[in-house]
N, C-alpha and C positions, 0 to 999 in steps of 0.2 A: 336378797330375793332369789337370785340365782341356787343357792346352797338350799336355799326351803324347797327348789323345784326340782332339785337335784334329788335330794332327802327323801321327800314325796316320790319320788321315781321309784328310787331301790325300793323303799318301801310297797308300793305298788308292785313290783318284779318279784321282791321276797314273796308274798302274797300268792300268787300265781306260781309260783316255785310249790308252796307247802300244797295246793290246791292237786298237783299234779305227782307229787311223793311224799312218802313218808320220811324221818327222819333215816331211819333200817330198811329202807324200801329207794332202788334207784331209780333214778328219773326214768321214763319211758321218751326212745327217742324217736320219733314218727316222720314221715314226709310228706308236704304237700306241695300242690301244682302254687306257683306263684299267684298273688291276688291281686283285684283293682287297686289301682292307685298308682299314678308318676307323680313326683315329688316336681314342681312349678320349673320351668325353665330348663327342666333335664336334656342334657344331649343327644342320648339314645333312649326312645320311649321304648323299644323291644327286643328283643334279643337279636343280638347280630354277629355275623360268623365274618369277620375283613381277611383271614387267610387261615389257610390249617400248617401251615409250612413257614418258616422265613425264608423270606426274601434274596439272599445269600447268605455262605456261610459263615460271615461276619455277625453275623449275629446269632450267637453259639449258647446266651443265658436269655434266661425266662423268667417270668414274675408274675403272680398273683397279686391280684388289689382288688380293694373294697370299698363302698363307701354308701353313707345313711346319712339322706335330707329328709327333715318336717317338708311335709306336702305342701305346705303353703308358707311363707314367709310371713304373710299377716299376724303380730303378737296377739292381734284378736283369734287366731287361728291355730295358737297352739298353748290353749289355758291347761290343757291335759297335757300330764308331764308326760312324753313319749321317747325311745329308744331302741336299742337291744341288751339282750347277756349275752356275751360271746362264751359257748362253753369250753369248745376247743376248735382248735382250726390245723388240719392236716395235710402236708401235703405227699402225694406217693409218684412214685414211677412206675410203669405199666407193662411188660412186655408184652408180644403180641400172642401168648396166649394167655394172658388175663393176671399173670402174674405178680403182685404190687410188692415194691419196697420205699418203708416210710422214711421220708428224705426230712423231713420237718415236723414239731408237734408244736404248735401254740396252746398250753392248755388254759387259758384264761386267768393263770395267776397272775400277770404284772399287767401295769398300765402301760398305754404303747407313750415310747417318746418321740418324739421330734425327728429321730433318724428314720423310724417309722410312718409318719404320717405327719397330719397337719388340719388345719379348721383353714378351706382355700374358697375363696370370693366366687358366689351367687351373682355380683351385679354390676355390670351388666348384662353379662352373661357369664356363664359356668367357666371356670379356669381362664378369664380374660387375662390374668397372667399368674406366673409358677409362685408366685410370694405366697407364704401358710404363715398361721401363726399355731403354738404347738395347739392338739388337743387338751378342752377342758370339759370338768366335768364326767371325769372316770371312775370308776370303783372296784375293787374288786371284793368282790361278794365270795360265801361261800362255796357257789355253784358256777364263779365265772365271772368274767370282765361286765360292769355297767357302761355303760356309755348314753349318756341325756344327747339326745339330738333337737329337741322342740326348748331349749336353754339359748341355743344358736341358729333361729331357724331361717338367716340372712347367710348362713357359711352350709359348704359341704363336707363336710366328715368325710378326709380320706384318708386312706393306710394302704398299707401292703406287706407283702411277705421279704424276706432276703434272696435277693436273686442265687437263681440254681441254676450249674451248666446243664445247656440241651442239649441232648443226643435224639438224632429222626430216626434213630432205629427203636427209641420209646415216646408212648405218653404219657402225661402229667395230668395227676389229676388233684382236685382239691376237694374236700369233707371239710365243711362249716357245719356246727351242731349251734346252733344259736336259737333264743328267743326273741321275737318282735313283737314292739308294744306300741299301740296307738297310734298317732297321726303320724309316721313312718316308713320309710319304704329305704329297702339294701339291694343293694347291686353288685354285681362280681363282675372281673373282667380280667382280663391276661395281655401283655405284652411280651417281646421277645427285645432283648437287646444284644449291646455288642459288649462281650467283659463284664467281666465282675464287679465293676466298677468305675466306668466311663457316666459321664454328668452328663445331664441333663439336655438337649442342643436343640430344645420347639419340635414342633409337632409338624410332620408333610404325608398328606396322602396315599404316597406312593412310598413312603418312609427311604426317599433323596436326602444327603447330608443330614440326616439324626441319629440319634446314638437307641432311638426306640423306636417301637411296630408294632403297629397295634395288632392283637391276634382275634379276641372274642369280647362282646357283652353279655353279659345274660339281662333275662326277662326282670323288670323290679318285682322285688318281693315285700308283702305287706304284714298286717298285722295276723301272728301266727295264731291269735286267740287262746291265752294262755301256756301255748303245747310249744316244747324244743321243737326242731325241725331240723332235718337234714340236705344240707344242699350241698349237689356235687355238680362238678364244671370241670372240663379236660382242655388242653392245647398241648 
């Protein structure tokens, strides 16, 4: 059942792909303001700024992450197969006169693995603890990564980028070109850590004895109504 609503999906996506270009003709990529919808029990219903700085200089690397829950967990509530296409995902460093250099390109051709992300517990509430299990239900289409969210709509679809060193005499920014489908909503958000490569150590407010810090959420963003979309986000 799974694979038919999976199936149904892309197929749905391809559809809305031809609708908006031709085969010799590229996609057009547009922006819009975020739309209604928080996906049931979400953490942060709106955008929110927790610092623009880390907190000391122990924490010298950065990271973008992502992530798309079905609005409602009810299976009666998500009979329309719903998702994204990731087409690419960018990330740049900024000087301060405007100057960018591309530090990362995700262009949407592989599936993300495990070291990437993960499908992480809804219930009781959102991340009651760090266990995932990998992401299912991914594709890659012509025009970019699929991902079925309303397949799983009891887990949170989350990923992230590979951590990059920070420098405060720059910022970081991220270009998501994606499509969103249906009962759906994607979130961005940025932490700051310590190394390249230090685990994992819970989550404290004041980010006391952890190895992360939270920087930013943004606003959820909903179904883009056929059209790519561009969303950028800085720390």
């Amino acid at each position: 059942m799974r694979n038919r609503i999976f199936f149904a999906l892309c197929l749905l996506l391809s559809i809305g792909m031809t609708a908006c270009a031709t085969k010799d003709e590229p996609i057009k990529i547009v922006a819009i303001q975020s739309l209604p919808g928080v996906p049931d029990g979400a953490i942060h219903i709106k955008e929110k700024i927790f610092r623009l700085r880390p907190p000391e200089t122990a924490f010298d690397h950065a990271v973008f992450w992502y992530q798309i829950a079905a609005l409602h967990q009810d299976s009666a509530a998500n009979q329309r197969p719903s998702g994204i296409i990731l087409k690419s995902c960018k990330i740049y460093q900024k000087d301060q006169n405007g100057n960018k250099t591309l530090l990362t390109n995700f262009e949407g051709d592989s599936t993300l693995g495990p070291e990437l992300g993960g499908l992480f517990v809804r219930n009781p509430r959102w991340f009651k603890v760090d266990a995932h299990t990998p992401i299912v239900n991914q594709k890659v289409l012509s025009d970019g990564l699929a991902i079925n969210a309303s397949s799983t709509p009891d887990k949170i679809v989350h990923w992230w980028c590979d951590r990059f060193a920070y420098d405060k005499k720059y910022k970081y920014q991220v270009e998501m070109k994606v499509k969103i489908v249906g009962d759906v909503a994607l979130q961005i958000g940025g932490d700051y850590w310590k190394g390249q490569s230090s685990p994992h150590t819970g989550w404290h407010a004041e980010c006391k004895g952890t190895n992360n810090c939270e920087a930013f959420v943004s606003e959820w963003y909903g179904d883009s109504r056929g059209r790519y979309v561009t969303l950028t986000q800085e720390l």
